[in-house]
C-alpha positions in Angstrom: 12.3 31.9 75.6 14.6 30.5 72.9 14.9 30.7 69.4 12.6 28.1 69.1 9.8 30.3 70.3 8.7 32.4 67.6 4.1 33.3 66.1 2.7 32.0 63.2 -0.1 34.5 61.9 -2.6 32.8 59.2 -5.3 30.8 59.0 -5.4 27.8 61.7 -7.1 24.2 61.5 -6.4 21.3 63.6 -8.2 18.3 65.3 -9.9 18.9 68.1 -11.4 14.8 68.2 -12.4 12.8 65.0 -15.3 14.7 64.3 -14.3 18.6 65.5 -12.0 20.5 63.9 -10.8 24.1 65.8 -11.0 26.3 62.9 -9.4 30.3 63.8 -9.3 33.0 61.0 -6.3 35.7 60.9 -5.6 33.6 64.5 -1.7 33.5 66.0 -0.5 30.0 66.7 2.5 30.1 69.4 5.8 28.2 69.4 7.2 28.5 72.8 10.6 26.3 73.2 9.6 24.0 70.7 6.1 23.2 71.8 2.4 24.6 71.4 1.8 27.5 73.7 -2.0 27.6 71.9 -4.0 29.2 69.4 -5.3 32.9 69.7 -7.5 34.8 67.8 -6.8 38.3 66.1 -6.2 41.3 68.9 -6.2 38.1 71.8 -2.4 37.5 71.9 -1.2 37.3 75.2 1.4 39.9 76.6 3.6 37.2 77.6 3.9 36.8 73.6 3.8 40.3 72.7 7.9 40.4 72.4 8.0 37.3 70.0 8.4 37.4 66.4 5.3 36.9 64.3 6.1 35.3 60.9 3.1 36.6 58.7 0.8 33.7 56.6 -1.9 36.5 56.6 -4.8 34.5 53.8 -3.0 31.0 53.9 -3.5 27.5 55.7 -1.7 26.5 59.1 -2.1 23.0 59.8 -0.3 20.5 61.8 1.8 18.5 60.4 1.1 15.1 58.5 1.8 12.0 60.0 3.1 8.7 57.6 2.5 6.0 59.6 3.6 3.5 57.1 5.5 3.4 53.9 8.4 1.7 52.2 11.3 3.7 50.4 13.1 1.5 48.6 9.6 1.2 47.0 10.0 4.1 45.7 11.2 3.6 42.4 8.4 1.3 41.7 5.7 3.7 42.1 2.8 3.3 40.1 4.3 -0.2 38.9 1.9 -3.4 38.9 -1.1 -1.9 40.0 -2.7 -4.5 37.9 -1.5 -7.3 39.6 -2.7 -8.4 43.4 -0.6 -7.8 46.6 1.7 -11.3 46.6 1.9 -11.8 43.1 2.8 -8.2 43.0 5.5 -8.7 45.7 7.1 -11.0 43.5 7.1 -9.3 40.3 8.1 -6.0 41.6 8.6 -5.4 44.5 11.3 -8.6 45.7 13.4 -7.5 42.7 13.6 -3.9 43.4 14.2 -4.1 47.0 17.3 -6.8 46.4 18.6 -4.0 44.5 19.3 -2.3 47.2 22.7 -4.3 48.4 24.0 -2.0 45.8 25.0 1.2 47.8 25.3 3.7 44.8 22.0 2.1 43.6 20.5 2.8 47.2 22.2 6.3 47.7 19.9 7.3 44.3 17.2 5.9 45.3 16.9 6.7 48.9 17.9 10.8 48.1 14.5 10.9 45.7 12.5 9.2 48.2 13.9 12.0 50.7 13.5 15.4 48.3 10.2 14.1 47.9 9.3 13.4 51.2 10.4 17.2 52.4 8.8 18.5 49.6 5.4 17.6 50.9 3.4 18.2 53.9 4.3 15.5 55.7 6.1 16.0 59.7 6.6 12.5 61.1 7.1 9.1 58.6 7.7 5.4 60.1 9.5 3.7 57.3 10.0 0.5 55.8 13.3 -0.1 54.8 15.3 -3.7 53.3 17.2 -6.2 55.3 20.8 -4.7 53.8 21.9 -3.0 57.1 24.5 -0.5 54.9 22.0 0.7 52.9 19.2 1.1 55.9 21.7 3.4 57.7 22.0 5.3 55.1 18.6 6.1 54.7 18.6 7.1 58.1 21.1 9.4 57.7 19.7 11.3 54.9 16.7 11.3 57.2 18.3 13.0 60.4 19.9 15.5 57.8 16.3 16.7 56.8 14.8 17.3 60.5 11.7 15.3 59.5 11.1 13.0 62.4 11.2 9.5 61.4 11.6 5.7 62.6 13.1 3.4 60.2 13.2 -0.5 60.3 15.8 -3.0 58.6 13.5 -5.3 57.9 13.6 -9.5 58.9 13.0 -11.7 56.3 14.4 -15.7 57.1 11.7 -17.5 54.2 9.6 -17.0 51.6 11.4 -14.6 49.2 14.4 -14.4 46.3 17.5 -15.7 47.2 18.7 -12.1 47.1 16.4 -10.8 49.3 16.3 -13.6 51.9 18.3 -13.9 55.1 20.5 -17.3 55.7 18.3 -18.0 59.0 16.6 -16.5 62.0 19.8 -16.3 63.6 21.5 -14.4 60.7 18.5 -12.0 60.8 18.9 -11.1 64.3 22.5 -10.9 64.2 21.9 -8.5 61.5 19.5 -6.6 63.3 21.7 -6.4 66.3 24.8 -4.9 64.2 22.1 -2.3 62.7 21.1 -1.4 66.6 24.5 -1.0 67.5 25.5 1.2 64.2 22.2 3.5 65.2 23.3 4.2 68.9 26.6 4.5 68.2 25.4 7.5 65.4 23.6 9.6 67.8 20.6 10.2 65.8 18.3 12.8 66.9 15.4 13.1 65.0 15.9 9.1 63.3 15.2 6.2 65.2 15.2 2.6 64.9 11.6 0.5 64.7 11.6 -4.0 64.4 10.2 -4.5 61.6 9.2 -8.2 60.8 7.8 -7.4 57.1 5.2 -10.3 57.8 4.5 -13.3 58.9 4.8 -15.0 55.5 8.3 -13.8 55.3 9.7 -14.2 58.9 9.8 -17.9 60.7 8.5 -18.7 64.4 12.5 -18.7 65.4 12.9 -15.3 63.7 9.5 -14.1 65.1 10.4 -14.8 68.8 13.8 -13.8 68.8 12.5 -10.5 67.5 10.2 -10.6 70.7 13.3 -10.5 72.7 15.0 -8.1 71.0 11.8 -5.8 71.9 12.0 -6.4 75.1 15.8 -5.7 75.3 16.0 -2.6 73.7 12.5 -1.6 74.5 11.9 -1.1 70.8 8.5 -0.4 68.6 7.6 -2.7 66.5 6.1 -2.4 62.5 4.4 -4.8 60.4 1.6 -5.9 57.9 -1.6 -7.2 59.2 -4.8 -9.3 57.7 -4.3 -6.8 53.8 -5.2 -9.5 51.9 -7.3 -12.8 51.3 -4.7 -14.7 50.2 -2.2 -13.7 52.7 -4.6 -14.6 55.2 -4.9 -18.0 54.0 -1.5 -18.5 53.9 -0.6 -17.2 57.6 -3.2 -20.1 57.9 -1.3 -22.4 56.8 2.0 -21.9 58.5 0.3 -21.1 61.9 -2.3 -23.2 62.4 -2.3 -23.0 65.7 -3.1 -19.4 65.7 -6.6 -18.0 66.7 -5.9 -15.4 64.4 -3.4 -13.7 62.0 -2.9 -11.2 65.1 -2.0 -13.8 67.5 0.9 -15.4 65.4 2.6 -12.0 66.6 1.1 -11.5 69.7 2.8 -14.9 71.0 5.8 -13.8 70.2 5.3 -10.4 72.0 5.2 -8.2 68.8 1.9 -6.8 69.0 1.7 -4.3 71.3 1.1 -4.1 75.0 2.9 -2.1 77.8 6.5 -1.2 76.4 5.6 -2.3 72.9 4.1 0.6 71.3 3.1 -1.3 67.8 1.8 -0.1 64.2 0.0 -2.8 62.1 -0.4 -1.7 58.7 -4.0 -2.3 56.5 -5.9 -4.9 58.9 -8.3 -4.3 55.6 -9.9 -8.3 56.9 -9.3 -7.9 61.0 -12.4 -10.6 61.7 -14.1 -10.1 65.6 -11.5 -12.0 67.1 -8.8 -10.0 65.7 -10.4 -6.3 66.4 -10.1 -6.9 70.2 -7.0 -8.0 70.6 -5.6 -5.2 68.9 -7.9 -3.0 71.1 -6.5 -4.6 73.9 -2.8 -4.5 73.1 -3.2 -0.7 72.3 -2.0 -1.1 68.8 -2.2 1.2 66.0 -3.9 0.7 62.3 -2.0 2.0 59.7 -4.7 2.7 57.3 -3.6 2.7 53.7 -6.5 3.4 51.0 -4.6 4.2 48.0 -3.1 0.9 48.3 -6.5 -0.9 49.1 -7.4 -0.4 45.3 -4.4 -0.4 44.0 -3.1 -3.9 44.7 -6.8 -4.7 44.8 -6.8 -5.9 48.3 -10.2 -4.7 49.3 -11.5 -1.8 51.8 -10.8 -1.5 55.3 -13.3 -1.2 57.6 -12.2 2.5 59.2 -15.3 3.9 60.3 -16.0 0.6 62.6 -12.4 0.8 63.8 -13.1 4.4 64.3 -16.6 3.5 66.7 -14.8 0.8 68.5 -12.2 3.1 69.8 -9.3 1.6 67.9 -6.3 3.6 67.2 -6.0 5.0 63.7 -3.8 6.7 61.2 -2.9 7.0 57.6 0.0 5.6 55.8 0.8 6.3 52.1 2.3 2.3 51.6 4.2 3.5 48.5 4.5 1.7 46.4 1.0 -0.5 46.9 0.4 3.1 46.9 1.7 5.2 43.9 2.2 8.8 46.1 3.9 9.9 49.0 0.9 12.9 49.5 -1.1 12.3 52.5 -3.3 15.3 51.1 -3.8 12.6 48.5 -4.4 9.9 50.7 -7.2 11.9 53.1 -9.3 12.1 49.9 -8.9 8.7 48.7 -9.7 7.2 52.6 -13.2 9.4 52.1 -13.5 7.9 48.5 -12.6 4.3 49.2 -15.1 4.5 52.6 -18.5 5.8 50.0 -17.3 3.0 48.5 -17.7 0.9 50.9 -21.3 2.3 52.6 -22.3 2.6 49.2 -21.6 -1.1 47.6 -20.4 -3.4 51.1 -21.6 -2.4 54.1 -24.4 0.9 54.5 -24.4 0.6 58.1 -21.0 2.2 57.9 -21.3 5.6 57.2 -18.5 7.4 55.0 -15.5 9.2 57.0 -16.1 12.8 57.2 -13.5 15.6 56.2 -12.9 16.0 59.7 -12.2 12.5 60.3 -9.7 11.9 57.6 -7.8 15.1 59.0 -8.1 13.7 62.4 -6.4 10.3 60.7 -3.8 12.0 59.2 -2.7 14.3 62.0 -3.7 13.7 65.6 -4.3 10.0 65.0 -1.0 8.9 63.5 0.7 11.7 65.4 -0.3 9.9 68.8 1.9 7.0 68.0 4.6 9.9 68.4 3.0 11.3 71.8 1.8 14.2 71.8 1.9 15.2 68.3 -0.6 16.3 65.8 -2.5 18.8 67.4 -2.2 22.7 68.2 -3.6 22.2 72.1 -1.0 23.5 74.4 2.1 21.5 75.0 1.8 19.5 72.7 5.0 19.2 69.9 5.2 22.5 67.3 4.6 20.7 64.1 3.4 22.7 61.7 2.9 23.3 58.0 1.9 26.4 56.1 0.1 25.6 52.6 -0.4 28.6 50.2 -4.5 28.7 49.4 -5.3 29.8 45.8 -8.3 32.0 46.6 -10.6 32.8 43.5 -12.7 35.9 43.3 -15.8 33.2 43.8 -14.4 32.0 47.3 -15.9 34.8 49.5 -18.5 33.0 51.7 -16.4 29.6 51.9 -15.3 28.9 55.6 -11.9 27.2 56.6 -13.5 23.9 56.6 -14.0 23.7 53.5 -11.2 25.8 51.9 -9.4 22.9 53.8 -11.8 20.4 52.1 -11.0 22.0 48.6 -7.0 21.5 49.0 -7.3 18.0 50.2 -9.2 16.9 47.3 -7.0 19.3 45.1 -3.5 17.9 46.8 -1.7 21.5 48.1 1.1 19.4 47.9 3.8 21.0 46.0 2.2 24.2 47.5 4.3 23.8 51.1 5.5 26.9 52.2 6.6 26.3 55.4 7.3 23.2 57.5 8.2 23.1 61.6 8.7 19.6 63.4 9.2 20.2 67.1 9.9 24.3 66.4 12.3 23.8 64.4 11.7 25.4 60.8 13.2 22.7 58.3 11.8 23.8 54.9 
């Protein structure tokens, strides 16, 4: 055993599937060199454990920890900004500008450390991040990343059309030369808990040329790949227009080899409009939905279709999007993704029921976490991410189970109540 093995005592939920949460009172959950050894109830620790140190939660929530799978930090600042406007007059407005601003280092070193403080602060484990195309700036994001032990992937982002002049690149070549440099800079860092992701910001913003050098870039450096997918009517229509030869919105990327497959593990953010063409391919090529319901309303883009996505066997996970979404809480987020989904039964579609307590857990934690491995869970061997949440128990709260103790602080966002965090055994806050 190493220092990295070490008990928590409290009170334990995690994901057993989408609908089953494991659910241990007063229980011992065991770090053994950095991984899950299992969960144990009270007087059932094994003597192989006996000689560890148990740090006491005795009354409070152990969870695993939450899993980000898309947002954008140089966003940041515009939280809660233009949230009456929709998603590509939006981008213009607010987000283009702010984003240029980040060519400016001093400007980005401000920005970047709030993003970070608030990050930590939170519940959240694991965060795949949007960055800008400014390759100083994007490495120095990472930096203050690796320095927090989160674990993260972060993408420069490609962008060769369709933007300011200040927040466009020359040409497709420029964009991957770019990208190249930043790939180089990375490796030659030695990151350890940051690591680089190819992130075409969309097809709107990236030509063919800049699309399928990307693809061999991926296939070079065997890299994952990040993007936006089918969010928003508009942006449909306009992928349209500029691949008309295209099936679908999915197979603009998938011809260029950036949507998934064998060796391309791939997140595509909202899919809010994935049509029955679209939904298999993505089944097919393994790729992961980044579900983001905050910024569903908020940019007015409509509701994705989870629970179908869900039946169909489709990988999900939650994203925060900030700043299409105004909060970096994916407490917050599990709430709104039940809200935004009675919604939806209730005023779309009532042959989709509304996601469950346990399912928007499961989103949040064991089905982002996969896109990490074997994260998000407390089953044995998989990574020892975890995060203790203080629970504010009144005099009233005698008969209520875990389940819904844990349903109360999602909907009540325990989020500045964090009072321990551990990504891969390792305590970092």
């Amino acid at each position: 055993m190493t220092t990295d093995s070490f008990v928590l005592k409290g009170d334990i939920v995690y994901s057993l599937d989408p609908q089953r949460l494991s659910c241990t009172e007063g229980g011992y959950l065991v770090c053994d060199e950095g991984l899950c050894a299992g969960v144990f109830a009270a007087g059932e620790l094994p003597g192989r454990f006996a000689d560890l140190e148990v740090r006491d939660f005795c009354g409070q929530l152990i969870i695993p920890g939450l899993v980000d799978l898309h947002t954008h930090a140089p966003q940041f600042p515009n939280r809660g900004l233009g949230m009456d406007l929709e998603l590509l007059d939006w981008l213009d407005t607010y987000t283009f500008p702010e984003e240029s601003r980040y060519a400016d280092l001093t400007y980005a070193r401000l920005a970047y450390e709030d993003f970070v403080a608030e990050l930590m602060r939170g519940a959240t484990t694991r965060a795949v991040v949007f960055a800008t195309l400014h390759v100083p700036a994007t490495l120095l994001l990472m930096e203050l990343l690796e320095d927090t032990g989160l674990s993260t992937l972060v993408g420069k982002l490609n962008m060769d059309r369709n933007s300011l002049p200040t927040l466009v690149e020359r040409d497709a070549l420029a964009s991957l030369d770019a990208t190249r440099q930043w790939l180089n800079a990375v490796a030659e860092r030695g990151f350890r808990c940051t690591a680089p992701i190819l992130t075409p910001r969309f097809v709107p913003s990236c030509s063919d040329s800049l699309l399928v050098g990307l693809g061999a870039l991926q296939r070079e450096f065997g890299l994952p790949v990040q993007s936006h997918l089918s969010e928003n009517l508009a942006e449909i229509a306009w992928v349209r227009e500029l691949c008309p030869d295209a099936a679908s919105y999915a197979e603009a990327y998938l011809r260029t080899g950036l949507l998934g497959g064998e060796g391309c593990p791939t997140i595509m953010a909202h899919c809010v409009y994935s049509d029955p063409l679209e939904t298999p391919l993505l089944k097919e090529q393994g790729v992961w939905i980044a579900h983001c319901p905050v910024s569903n309303t908020c940019v007015s883009s409509g509701i994705a279709p989870v629970r179908s996505y869900l039946d169909q066997g489709l990988r999900v996970g939650l994203g925060t999007d900030v700043s299409g979404g105004y909060s970096l809480s994916l407490l917050h987020s599990m709430a709104e993704a039940i809200k935004v989904s009675k919604l939806r039964w209730r005023l779309v579609d009532d042959g989709l029921k509304p996601l469950s307590v346990a399912e928007a857990f499961y989103l949040a934690t064991l089905g982002g976490g996969s896109f990490f491995g074997k994260v998000g869970s407390f089953e044995p061997g998989f990574c020892f991410d975890a995060v203790v949440l203080e629970d504010i128990r009144r005099p009233t709260d005698s008969d209520l189970d875990l389940e819904a103790r844990l349903e109360r602080l999602i909907y009540a966002d325990a989020n500045d109540r964090v009072l321990g965090k551990y990504v891969n055994g390792q305590q970092i806050l």
